[in-house]
C-alpha positions, 0 to 999 in steps of 0.5 A, spaced: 500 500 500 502 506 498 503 513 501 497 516 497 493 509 498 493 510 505 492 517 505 485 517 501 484 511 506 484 516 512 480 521 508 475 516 507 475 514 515 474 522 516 468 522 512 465 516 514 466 518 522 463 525 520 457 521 518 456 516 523 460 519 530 457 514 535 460 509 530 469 510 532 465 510 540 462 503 539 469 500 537 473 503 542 467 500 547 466 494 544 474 493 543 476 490 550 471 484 549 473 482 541 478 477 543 479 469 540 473 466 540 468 471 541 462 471 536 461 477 531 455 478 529 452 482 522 445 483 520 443 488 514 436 491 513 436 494 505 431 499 504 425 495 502 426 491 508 430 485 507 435 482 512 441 479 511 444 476 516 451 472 518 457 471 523 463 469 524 467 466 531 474 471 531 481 467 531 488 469 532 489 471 525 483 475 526 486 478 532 493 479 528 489 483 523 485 488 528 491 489 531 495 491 524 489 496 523 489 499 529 496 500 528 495 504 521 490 509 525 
């Protein structure tokens, strides 16, 4: 990844967290529990109201991964 990917990348972040404020606070509270075999689940409603809704028990991997992006932020 390149400098000028990551800054567009930060750029998005700032747009997306002025659009939803609560949502950074979610994650700092929400952080101290998401640990291996914690289970995150996902639920998406479309306008016309159908719900998708799925998953997945978190790994070591995936932990490695969170903390490689909480690096880069």
């Amino acid at each position: 990844m390149n400098f000028q990917t990551l800054m567009q990348m930060k750029t998005l972040w700032q747009r997306f967290t002025n659009n939803h404020p609560k949502f950074p606070a979610f994650l700092r509270a929400v952080q101290p529990e998401v640990r291996e075999g914690s289970v995150l689940s996902i639920s998406v409603k479309n306008p016309e109201g159908k719900v998708i809704e799925s998953n997945l028990k978190v790994t070591a991997s995936d932990i490695e991964l969170i903390e490689a992006f909480k690096q880069m932020v």
